[in-house]
N, CA, C and O of each residue as an XYZ file, in Angstrom:
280
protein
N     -12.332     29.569      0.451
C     -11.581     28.340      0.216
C     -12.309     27.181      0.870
O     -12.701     27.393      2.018
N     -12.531     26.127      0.397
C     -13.337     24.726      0.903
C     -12.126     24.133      1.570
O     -10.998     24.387      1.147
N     -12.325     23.392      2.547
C     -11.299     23.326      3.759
C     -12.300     21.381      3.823
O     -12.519     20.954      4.957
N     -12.712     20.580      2.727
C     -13.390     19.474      3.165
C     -12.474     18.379      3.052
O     -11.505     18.639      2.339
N     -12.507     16.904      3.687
C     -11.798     16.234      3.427
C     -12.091     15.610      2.032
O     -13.268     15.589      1.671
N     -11.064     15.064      1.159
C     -11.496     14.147      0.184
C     -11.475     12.711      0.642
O     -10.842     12.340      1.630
N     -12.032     12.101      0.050
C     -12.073     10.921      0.087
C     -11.746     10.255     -0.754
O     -12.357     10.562     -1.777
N     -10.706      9.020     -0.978
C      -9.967      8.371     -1.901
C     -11.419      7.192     -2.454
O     -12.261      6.873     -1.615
N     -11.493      6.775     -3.621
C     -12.682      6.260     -4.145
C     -11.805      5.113     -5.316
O     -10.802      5.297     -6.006
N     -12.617      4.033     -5.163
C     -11.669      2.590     -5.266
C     -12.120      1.629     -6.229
O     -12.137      0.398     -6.246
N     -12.645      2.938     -7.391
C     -13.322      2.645     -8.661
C     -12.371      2.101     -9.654
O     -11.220      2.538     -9.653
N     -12.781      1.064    -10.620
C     -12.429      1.118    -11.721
C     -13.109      2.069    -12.740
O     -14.315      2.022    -12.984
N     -12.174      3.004    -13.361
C     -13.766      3.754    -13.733
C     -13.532      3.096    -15.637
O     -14.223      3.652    -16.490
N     -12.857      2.309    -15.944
C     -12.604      1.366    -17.184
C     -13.405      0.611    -17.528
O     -13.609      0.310    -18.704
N     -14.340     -0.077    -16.009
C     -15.802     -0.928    -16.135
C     -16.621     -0.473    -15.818
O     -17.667     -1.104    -15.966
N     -16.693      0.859    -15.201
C     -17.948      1.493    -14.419
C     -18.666      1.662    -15.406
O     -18.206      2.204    -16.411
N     -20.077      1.192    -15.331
C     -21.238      1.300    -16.256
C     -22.238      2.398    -15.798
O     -21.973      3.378    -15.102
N     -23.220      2.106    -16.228
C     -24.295      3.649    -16.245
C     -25.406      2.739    -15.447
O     -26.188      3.386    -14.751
N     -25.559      1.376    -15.467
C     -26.025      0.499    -14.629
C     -25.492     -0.392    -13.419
O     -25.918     -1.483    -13.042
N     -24.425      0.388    -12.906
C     -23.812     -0.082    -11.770
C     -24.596      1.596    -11.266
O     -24.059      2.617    -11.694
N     -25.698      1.693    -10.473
C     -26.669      2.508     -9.431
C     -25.803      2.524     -8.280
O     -25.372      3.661     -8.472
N     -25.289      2.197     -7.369
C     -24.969      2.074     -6.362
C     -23.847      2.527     -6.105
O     -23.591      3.216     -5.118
N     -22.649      2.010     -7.414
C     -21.523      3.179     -7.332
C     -21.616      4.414     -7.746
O     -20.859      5.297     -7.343
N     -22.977      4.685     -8.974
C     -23.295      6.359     -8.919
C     -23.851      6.819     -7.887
O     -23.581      8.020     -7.874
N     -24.475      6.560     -7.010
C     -24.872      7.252     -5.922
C     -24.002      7.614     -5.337
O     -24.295      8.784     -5.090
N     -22.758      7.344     -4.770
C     -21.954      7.995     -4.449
C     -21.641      9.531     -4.503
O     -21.371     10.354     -3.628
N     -21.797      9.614     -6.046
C     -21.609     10.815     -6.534
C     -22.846     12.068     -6.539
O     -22.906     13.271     -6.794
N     -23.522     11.266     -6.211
C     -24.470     11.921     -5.709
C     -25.319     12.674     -4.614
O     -25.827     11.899     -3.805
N     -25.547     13.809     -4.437
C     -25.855     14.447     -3.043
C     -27.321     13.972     -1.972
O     -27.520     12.758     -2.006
N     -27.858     14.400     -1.486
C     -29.180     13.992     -1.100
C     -30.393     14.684     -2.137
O     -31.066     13.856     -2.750
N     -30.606     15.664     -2.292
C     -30.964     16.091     -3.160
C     -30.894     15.905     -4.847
O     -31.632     16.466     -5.656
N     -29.932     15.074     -5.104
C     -29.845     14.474     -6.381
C     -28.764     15.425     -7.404
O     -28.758     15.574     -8.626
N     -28.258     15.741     -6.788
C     -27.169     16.788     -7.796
C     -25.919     16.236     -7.831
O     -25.409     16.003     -6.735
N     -25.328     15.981     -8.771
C     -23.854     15.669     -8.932
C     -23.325     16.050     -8.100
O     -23.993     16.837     -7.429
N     -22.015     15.809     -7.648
C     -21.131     16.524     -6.398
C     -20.126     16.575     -7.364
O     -19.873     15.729     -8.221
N     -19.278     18.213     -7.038
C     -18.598     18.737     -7.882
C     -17.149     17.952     -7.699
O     -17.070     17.083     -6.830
N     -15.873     18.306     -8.625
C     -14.790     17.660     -8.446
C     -13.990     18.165     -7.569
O     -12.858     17.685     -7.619
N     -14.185     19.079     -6.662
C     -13.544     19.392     -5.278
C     -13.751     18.625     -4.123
O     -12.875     18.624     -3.258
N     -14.823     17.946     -3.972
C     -15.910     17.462     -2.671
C     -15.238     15.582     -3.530
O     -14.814     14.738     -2.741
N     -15.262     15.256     -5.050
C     -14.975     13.670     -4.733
C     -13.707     13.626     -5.129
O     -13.233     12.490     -5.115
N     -12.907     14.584     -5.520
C     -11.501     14.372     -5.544
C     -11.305     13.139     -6.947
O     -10.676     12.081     -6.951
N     -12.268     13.919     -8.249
C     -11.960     12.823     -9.001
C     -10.831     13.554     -9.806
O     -10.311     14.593     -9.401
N     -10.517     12.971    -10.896
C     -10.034     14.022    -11.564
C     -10.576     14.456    -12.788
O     -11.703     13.985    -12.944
N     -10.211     15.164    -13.705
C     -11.238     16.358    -14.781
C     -11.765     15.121    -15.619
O     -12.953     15.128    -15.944
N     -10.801     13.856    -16.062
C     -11.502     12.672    -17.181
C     -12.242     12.010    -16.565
O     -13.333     11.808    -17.098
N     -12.010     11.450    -15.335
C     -13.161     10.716    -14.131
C     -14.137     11.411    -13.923
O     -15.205     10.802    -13.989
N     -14.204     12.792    -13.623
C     -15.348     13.118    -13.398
C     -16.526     13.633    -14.430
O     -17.623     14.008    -14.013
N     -16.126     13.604    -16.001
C     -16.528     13.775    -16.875
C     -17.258     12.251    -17.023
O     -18.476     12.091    -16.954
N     -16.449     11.356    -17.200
C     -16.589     10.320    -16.949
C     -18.063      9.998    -15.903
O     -19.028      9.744    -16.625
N     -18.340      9.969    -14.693
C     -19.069     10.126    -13.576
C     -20.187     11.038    -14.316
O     -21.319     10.555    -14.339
N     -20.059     11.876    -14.719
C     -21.010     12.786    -15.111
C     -21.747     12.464    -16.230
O     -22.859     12.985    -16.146
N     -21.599     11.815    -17.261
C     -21.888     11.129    -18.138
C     -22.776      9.845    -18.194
O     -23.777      9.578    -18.858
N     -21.994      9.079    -17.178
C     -22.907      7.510    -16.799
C     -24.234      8.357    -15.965
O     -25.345      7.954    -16.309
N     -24.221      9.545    -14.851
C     -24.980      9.746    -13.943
C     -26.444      9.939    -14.715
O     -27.563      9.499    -14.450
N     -25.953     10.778    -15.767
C     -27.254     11.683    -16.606
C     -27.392     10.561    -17.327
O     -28.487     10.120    -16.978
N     -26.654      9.403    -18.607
C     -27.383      8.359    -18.846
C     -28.045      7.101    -18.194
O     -28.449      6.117    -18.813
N     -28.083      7.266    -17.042
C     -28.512      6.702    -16.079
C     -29.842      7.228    -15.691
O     -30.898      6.615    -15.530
N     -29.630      8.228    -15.600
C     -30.939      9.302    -14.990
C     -32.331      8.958    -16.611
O     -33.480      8.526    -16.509
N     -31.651      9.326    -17.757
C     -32.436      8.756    -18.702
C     -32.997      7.722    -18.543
O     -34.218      7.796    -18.400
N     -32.274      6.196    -18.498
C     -32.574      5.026    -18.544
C     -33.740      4.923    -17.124
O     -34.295      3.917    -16.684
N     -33.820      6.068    -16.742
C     -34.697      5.792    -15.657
C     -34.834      4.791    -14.154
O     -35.743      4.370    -13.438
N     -32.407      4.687    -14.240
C     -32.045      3.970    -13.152
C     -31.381      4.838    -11.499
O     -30.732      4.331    -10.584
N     -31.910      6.352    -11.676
C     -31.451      7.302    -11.259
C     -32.184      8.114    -11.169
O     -32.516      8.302    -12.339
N     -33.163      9.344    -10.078
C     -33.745      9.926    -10.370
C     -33.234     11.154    -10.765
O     -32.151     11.361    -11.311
N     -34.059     11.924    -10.462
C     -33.387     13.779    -11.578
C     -33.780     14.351    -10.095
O     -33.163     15.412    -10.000
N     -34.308     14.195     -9.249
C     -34.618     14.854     -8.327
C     -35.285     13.726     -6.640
O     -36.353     13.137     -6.471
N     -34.288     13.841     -5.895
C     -34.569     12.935     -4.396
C     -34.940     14.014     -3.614
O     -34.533     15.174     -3.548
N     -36.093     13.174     -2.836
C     -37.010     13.972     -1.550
C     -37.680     15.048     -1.624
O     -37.752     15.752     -0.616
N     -38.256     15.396     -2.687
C     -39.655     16.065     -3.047
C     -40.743     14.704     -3.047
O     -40.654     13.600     -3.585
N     -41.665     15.250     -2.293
C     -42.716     14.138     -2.620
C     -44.127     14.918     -2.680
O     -45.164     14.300     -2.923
């Protein structure tokens, strides 16, 4: 059982774009992997949502696919 706190997140996700970088990072780990919907406490349409802008983001080449390999 994951025992982590959530954290309440103070998105509109109605305007959240795939070029707002800064609120996807959030969702993002150090390593560059989505963080699952247990750890951001979104819910199943938000985080589909989140998951969607992250990877067209990652396309547009405003996001990498992989942090701290060098």
């Amino acid at each position: 059982m994951y025992t982590t706190s959530k954290e309440t997140v103070d998105l509109d996700f109605d305007t959240l774009d795939y070029k707002n970088t800064t609120a996807l990072m959030s969702f993002i780990n150090e390593q560059g992997k989505i963080l699952p919907r247990r750890t951001t406490g979104l819910s199943s349409k938000e985080q589909k949502k989140v998951q969607k802008l992250i990877k067209r983001a990652r396309i547009a080449a405003l996001l990498p696919f992989v942090m701290g390999k060098s």
